[in-house]
C-alpha positions, -999 to 999 in steps of 0.1 A, spaced: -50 -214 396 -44 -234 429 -33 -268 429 -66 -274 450 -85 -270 421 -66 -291 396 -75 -319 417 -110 -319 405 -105 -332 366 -100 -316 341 -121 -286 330 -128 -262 300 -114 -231 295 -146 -213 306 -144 -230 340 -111 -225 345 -114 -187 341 -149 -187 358 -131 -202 388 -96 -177 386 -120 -151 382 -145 -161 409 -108 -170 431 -101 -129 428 -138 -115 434 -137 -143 465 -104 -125 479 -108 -86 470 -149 -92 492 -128 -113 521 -98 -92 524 -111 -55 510 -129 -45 536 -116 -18 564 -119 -34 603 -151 -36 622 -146 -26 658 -154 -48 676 -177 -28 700 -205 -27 675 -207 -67 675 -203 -68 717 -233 -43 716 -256 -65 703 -238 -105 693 -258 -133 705 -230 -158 704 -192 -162 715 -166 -189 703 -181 -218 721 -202 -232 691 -236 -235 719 -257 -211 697 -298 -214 705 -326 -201 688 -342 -198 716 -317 -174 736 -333 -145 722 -364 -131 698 -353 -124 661 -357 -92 652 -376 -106 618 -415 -122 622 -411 -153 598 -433 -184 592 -424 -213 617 -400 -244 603 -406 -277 615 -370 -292 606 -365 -325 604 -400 -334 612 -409 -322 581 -396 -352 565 -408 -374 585 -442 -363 586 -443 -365 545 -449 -330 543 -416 -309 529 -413 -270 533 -423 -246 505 -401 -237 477 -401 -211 449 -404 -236 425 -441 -243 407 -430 -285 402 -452 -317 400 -448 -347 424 -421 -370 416 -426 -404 405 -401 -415 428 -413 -395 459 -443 -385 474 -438 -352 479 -466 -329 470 -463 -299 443 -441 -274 458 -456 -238 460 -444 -201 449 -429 -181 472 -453 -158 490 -449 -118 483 -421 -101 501 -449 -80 517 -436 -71 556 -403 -80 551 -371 -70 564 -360 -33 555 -354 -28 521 -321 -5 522 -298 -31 528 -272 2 546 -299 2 575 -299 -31 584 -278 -30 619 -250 -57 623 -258 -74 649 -296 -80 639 -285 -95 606 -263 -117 626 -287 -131 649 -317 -135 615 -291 -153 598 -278 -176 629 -314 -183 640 -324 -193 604 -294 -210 599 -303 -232 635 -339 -237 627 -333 -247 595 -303 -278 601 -316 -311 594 -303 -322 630 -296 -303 664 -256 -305 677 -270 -332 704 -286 -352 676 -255 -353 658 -234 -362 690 -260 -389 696 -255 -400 659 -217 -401 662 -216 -419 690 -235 -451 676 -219 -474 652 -243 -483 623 -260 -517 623 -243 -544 596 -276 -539 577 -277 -504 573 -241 -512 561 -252 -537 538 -283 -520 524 -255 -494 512 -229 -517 499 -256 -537 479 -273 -511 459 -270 -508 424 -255 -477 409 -291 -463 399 -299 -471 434 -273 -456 449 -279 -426 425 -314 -425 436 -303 -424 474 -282 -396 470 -307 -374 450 -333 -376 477 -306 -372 507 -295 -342 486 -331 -330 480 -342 -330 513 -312 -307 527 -317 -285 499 -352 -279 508 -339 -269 542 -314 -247 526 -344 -230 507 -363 -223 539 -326 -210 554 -323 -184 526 -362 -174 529 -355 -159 560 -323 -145 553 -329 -105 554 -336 -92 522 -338 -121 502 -372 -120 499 -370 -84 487 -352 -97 457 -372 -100 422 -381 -134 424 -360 -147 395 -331 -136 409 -342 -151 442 -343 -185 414 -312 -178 402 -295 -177 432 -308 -210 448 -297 -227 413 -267 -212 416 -258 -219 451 -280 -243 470 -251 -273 462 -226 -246 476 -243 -242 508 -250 -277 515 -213 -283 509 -207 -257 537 -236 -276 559 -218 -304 554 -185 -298 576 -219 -299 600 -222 -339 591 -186 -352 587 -166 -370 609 -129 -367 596 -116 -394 622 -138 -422 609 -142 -405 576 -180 -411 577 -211 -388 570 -244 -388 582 -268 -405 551 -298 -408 566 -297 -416 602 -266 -429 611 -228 -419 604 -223 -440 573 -182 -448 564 -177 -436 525 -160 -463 515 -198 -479 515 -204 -461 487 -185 -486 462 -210 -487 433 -202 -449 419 -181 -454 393 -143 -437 391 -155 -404 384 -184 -405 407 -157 -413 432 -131 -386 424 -161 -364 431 -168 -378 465 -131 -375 470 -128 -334 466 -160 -330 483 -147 -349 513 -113 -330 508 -128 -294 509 -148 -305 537 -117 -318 557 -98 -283 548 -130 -261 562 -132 -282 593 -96 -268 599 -108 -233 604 -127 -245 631 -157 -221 625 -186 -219 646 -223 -221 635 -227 -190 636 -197 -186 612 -210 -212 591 -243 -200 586 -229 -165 574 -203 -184 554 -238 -198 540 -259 -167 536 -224 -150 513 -219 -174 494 -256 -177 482 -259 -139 478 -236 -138 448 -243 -111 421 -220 -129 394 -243 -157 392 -256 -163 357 -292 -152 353 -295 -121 382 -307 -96 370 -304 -69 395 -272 -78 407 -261 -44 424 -288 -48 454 -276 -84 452 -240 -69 463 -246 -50 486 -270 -72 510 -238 -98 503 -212 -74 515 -233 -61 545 -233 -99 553 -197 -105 544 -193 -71 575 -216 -90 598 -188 -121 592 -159 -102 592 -169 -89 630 -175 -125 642 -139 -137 630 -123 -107 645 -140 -113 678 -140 -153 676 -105 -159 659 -84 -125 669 -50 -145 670 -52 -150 633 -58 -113 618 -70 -114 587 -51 -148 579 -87 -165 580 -104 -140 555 -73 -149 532 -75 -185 536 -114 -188 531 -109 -164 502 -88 -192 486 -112 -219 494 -144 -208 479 -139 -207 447 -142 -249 447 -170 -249 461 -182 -236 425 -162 -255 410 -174 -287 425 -210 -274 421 -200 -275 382 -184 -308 384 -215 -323 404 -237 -310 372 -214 -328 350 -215 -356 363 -251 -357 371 -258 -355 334 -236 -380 323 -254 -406 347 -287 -393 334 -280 -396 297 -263 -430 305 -298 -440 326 -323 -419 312 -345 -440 325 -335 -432 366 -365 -403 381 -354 -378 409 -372 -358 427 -389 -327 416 -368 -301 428 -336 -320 422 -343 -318 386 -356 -281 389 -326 -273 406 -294 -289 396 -300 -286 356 -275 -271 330 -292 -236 334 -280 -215 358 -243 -225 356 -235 -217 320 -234 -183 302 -260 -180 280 
């Protein structure tokens, strides 16, 4: 195992072979498969290496319900979700719904859907789907925050700060859900696998959004509206904080490889199409919409990154397996705070989401 991962505590046995084992599946998908020339992805790419991707550059080649974004949230009404919950106490959100039927969807053989189309779905979804714009975030970094927004965070109880976090957390993942809803083929998927997956790797992919919100020279990330410094965040206890630390730390190490977003959203849509995760059922199909996608990837680093071969499969290869492994820690920890405060609510899908089930073997 990599001395990455034994910064994150200490773990059971079952984790630590889950992640060595997960480590080796990560590398034999990254660094297994034979080149993609690259004149199938200059036939057809929307993008190039200058991170200035738009939505609205071209038509996707998928019809899917419009996402409002941010606005959603601000509005008080919060996308749809495959989960059938009840309004939390703590937020006003309103029940979340099914998922409609995957009637119309993208084509079902996963072999016939063309490169550069699943590249653009995934990049558009990916855009339209981002809690803020580039120029938002730009705009964000460039303002301090106020002495009372810093304040407001440095006096907050732990439950309070608990709180804050949950519904910060829930809101991206509902973005996240919409994200993977119009990822081809997703909605294909028994619906629930299509569960299983989001429990599985929701946290995962808003770890990979986050490189999106952090600013490694001020060591701040966006909570809220404003780039907040995380050394506000003082009422987490030790463990709390050593989890906050390795998130922070993986972020740091992605920001290295200096992907773009359409890189990142990819990065996204592979990681959440993982077969191995606990509950799938018809993990085969699973596999092989996540290796078309892990193609689709492979052709952007070799026409975005050419001067480092297949280095950056390798190194990302090594990386992912924390991101479960922090996604296990994060549950951990969670339930620790909630048997110690069993009296704290979050919100609906927080709880539907990030329980026990869905990242232990049954």
């Amino acid at each position: 195992m990599s001395r990455d991962a034994v910064k994150f505590g200490r773990m059971s046995k079952k984790q630590r072979e889950r992640v060595e084992d997960e480590a080796n599946y990560h590398k034999q998908r990254l660094t297994g498969y034979p080149a993609m020339s690259p004149p199938l992805y200059e036939q057809t790419s929307p993008t190039n290496n200058n991170n200035n991707y738009s939505p609205g550059t071209y038509s996707s080649p998928f019809q899917y319900p419009p996402v409002n974004g941010y606005a959603v949230y601000t509005n008080g009404s919060p996308p749809t979700t495959p989960f059938k919950t009840s309004p939390s106490p703590t937020s006003p959100e309103p029940p979340c719904q099914p998922l409609p039927s995957p009637d119309a969807q993208p084509p079902k053989c996963t072999e016939d859907i063309d490169l550069g189309l699943l590249t653009k779905a995934i990049a558009d979804a990916h855009s339209r789907t981002c809690l803020f714009t580039s120029e938002q975030v730009e705009r964000m970094r460039m303002q301090q925050p106020s002495p009372e927004q810093l304040a407001a965070y440095q006096n907050m109880s732990h439950e309070q700060l608990w709180r804050e976090i949950a519904e910060k957390l829930t809101m991206a993942v509902q973005q996240i859900i919409e994200f993977c809803k119009m990822v081809p083929g997703f909605m294909n998927l028994l619906q629930d696998d299509q569960i299983m997956l989001l429990k599985g790797g929701s946290f995962e992919v808003a770890l990979l959004r986050l490189c999106h919100a952090f600013d490694v020279d001020s060591d701040s990330v966006i909570f809220g509206t404003a780039y907040i410094p995380l050394d506000v965040f003082r009422n987490l206890n030790e463990d709390e904080k050593l989890l906050m630390r390795n998130i922070f730390e993986f972020a740091r190490g992605l920001i290295t490889f200096k992907l773009n977003e359409t890189e990142i959203a990819l990065l996204s849509a592979m990681v959440l199409m993982n077969p191995r995760r606990v509950g799938v059922k018809d993990a085969p199909i699973i596999q092989k919409l996540g290796e078309r996608i892990e193609a689709a990837l492979k052709v952007q680093f070799q026409c975005n990154h050419p001067e480092l071969g297949d280095q950056l499969s390798l190194h990302l290869s090594e990386k992912l397996p924390l991101l479960q492994l922090l996604s296990a820690r994060h549950i951990d920890i969670l339930n620790k705070f909630k048997q110690g405060n069993p009296g704290v609510l979050f919100p609906a899908l927080h709880k539907e989401l990030f329980s026990q089930e869905g990242f232990d073997s049954p």
